[in-house]
C-alpha positions as CSV (number, residue, x, y, z in Angstrom):
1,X,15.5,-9.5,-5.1
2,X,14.2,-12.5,-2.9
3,X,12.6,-15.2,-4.8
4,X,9.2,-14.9,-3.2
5,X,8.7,-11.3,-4.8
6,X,9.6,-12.8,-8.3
7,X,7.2,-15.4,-7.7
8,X,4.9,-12.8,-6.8
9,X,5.4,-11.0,-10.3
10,X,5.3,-13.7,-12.5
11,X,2.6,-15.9,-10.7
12,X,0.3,-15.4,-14.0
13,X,2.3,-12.3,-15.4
14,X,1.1,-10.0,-13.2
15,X,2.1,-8.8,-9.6
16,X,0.8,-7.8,-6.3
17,X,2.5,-5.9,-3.3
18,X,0.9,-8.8,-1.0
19,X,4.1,-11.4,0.2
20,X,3.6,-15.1,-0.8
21,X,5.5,-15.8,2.6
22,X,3.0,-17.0,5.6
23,X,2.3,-15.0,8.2
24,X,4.1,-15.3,11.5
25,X,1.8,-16.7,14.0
26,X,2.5,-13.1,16.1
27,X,2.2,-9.6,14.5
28,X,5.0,-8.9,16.1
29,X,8.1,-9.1,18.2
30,X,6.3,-7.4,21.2
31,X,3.4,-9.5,21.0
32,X,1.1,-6.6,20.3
33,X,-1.5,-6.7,17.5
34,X,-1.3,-3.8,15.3
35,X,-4.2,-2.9,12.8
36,X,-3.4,-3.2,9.2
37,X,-6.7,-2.3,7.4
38,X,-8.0,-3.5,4.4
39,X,-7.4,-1.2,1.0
40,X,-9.3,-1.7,-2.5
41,X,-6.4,-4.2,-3.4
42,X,-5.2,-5.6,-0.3
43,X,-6.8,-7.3,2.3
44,X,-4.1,-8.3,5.0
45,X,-6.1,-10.8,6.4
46,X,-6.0,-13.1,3.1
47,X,-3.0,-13.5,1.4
48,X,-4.6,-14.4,-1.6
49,X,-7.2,-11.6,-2.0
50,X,-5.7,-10.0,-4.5
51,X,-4.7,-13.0,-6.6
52,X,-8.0,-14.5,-6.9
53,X,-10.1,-11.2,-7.4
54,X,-8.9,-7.7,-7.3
55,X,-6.1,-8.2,-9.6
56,X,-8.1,-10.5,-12.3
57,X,-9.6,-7.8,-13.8
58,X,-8.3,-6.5,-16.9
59,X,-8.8,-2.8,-15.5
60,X,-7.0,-3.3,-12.7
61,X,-4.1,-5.5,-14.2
62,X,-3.6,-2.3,-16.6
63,X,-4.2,-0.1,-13.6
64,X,-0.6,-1.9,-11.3
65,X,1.0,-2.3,-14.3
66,X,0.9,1.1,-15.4
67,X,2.2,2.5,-11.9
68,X,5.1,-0.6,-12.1
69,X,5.9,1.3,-15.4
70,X,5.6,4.8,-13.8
71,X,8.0,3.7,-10.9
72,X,10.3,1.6,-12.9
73,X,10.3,-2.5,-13.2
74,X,14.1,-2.2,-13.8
75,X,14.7,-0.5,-10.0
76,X,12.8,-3.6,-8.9
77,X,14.1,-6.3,-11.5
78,X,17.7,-7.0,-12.1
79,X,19.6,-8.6,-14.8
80,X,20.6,-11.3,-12.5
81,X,16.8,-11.6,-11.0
82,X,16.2,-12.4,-14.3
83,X,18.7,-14.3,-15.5
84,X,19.9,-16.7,-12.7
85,X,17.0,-16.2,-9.5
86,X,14.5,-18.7,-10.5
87,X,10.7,-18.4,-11.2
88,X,8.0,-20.5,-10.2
89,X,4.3,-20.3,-11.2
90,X,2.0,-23.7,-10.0
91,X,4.6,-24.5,-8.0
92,X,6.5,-27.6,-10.8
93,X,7.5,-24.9,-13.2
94,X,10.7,-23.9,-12.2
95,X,13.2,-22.0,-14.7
96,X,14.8,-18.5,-15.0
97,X,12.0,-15.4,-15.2
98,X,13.5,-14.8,-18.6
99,X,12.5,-17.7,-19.9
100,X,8.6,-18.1,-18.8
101,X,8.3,-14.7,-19.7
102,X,9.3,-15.7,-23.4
103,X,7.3,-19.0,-23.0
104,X,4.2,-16.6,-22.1
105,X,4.7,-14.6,-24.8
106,X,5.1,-17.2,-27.2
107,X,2.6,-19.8,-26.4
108,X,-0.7,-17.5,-26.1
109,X,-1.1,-17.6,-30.1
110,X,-0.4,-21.4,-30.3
111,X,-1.9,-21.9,-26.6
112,X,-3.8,-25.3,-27.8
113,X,-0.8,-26.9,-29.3
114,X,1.6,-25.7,-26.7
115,X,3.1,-27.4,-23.8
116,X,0.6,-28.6,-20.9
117,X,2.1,-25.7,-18.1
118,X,1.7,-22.9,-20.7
119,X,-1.6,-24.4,-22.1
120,X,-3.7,-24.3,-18.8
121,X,-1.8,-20.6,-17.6
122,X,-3.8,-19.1,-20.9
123,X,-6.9,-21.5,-21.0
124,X,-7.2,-20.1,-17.0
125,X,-6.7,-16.0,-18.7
126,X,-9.0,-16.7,-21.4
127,X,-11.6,-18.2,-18.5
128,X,-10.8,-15.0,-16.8
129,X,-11.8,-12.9,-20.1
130,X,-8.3,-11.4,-19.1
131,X,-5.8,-13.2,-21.2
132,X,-5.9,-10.0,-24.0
133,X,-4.5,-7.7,-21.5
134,X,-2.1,-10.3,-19.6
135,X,-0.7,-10.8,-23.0
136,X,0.1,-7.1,-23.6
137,X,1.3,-6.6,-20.1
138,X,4.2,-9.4,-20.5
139,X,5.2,-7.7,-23.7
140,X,5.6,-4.8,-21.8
141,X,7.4,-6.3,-19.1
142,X,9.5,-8.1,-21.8
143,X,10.7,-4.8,-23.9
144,X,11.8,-3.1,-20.6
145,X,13.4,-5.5,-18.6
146,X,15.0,-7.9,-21.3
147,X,14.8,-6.1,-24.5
148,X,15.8,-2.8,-22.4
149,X,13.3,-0.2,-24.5
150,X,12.0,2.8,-23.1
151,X,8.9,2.1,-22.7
152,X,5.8,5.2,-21.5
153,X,3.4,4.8,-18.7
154,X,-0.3,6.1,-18.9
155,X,-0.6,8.6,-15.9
156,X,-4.4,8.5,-16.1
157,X,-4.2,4.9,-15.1
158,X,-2.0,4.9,-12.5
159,X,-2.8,4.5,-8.9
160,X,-1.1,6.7,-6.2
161,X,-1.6,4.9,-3.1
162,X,0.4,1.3,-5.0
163,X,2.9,3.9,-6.6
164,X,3.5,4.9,-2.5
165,X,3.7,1.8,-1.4
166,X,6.2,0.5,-3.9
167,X,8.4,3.7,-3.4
168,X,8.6,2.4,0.3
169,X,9.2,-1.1,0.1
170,X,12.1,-0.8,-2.4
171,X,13.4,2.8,-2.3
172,X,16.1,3.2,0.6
173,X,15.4,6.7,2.2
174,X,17.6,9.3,1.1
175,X,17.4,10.9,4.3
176,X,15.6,11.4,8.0
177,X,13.0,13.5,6.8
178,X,12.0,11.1,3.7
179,X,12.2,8.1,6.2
180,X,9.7,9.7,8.2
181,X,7.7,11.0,5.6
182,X,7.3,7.3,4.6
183,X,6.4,6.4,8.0
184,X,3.6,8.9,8.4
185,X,2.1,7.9,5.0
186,X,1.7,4.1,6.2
187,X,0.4,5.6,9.8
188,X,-2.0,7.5,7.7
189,X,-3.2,4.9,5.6
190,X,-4.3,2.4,8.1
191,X,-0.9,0.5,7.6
192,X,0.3,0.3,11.8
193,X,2.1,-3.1,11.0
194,X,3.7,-2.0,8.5
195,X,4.5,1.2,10.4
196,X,5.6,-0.8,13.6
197,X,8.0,-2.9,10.9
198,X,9.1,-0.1,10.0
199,X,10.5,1.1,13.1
200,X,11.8,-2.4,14.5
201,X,11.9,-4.9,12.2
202,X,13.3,-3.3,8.3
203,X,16.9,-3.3,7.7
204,X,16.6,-0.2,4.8
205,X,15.9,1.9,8.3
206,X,17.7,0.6,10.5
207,X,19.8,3.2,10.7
208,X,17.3,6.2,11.3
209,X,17.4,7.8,14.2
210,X,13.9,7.1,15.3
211,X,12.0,8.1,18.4
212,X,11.0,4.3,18.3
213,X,9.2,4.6,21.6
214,X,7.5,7.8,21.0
215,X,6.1,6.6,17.1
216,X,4.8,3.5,18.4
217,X,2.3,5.4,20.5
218,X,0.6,6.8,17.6
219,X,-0.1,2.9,16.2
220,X,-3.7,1.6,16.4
221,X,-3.6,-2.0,18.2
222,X,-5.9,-4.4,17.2
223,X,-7.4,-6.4,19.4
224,X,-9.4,-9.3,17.1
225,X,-6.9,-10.1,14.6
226,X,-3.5,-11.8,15.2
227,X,-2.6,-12.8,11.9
228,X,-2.1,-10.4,8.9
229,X,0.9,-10.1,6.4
230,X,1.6,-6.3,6.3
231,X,2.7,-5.2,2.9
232,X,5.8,-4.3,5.1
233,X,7.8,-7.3,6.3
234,X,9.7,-7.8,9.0
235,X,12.9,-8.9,7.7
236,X,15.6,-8.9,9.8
237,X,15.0,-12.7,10.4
């Protein structure tokens, strides 16, 4: 797992599906904009969107981490993502997610007497009236990827469209048909960069047979915006 998406779970013990990479100054390769519209947790046009609102709340912090339960953190997280990849939240701490995740836990009864990195990470929850359920989540997170406990989701919390969209991004296509079942659900969605990604630019399909030329015509172009980071990279650079 790349460092950015560990970075992107453990920024305050939560996650979001938004990259912390910047956004190429192109959409794409062919120097056409495609749309990627806005949903109720991403807005592709500000990286940050769902750092500093959506994902604050304590409903919808339950909400993601439920579905990351319901899909599995462990077909995300590896022992060695853990273990040796190194995690960085406010950018000067810099140590193996194992360890901040044990700091977290650790420090939120003793936050005034703790260290000055842990200190300010709950003062900032507690500010956020969200620190109760951050807390509980990074248990959680703790007794299924380092204590390795089965641990239950709560289906009535989940949300379908993230559970989708994580089932893309890290679940290689078992075959043509599920490939372009994936496709049509980002085409459907309002996800064209993502789509167009997809097609061109994603080495887990690189080797489906696409009509490349023939898909691409059903992607919306977007004429105003040039800069968005699709929840689909392009990584093949």
């Amino acid at each position: 797992m790349a460092k950015k998406d560990l970075n992107k779970l453990l920024y305050f013990g939560l996650f979001s599906l938004i990259s912390c990479s910047s956004p190429d100054n192109e959409a794409t390769s062919d120097s056409v904009n495609y749309i990627e519209s806005r949903l109720g947790f991403y807005d592709p046009s500000d990286r940050d969107f769902t750092l500093n609102s959506w994902i604050r709340k304590p409903e919808n912090i339950r909400s993601v981490h439920e579905t990351f339960k319901k899909y599995g953190y462990s077909k995300i997280f590896s022992d060695y993502d853990l273990t040796s990849n190194p995690c960085m939240i406010w950018s000067y701490i810099n140590k193996p997610c194992i360890d901040i995740i044990d700091s977290l836990i650790l420090t939120y009864p003793h936050r005034e007497i703790s260290p000055k990195y842990y200190k300010e990470f709950w003062d900032r929850r507690e500010k956020e009236k969200n620190d109760t359920t951050v807390f509980a989540v990074l248990k959680e997170i703790k007794d299924e990827l380092i204590s390795k406990k089965q641990v239950g989701f709560n289906e009535g919390l989940t949300n379908d469209t993230i559970y989708h969209l994580i089932k893309i991004k890290y679940k290689r296509p078992g075959d043509e048909k599920e490939a372009q079942d994936n496709l049509d659900y980002l085409i459907k969605i309002g996800l064209n960069l993502s789509a167009y990604n997809m097609l061109y630019e994603c080495t887990m399909y690189e080797n489906v047979k696409w009509d490349k030329d023939e898909l691409k015509k059903k992607l919306r172009t977007d004429t105003l915006n040039c800069c968005v980071d699709p929840i689909i990279e392009d990584d093949t650079k």
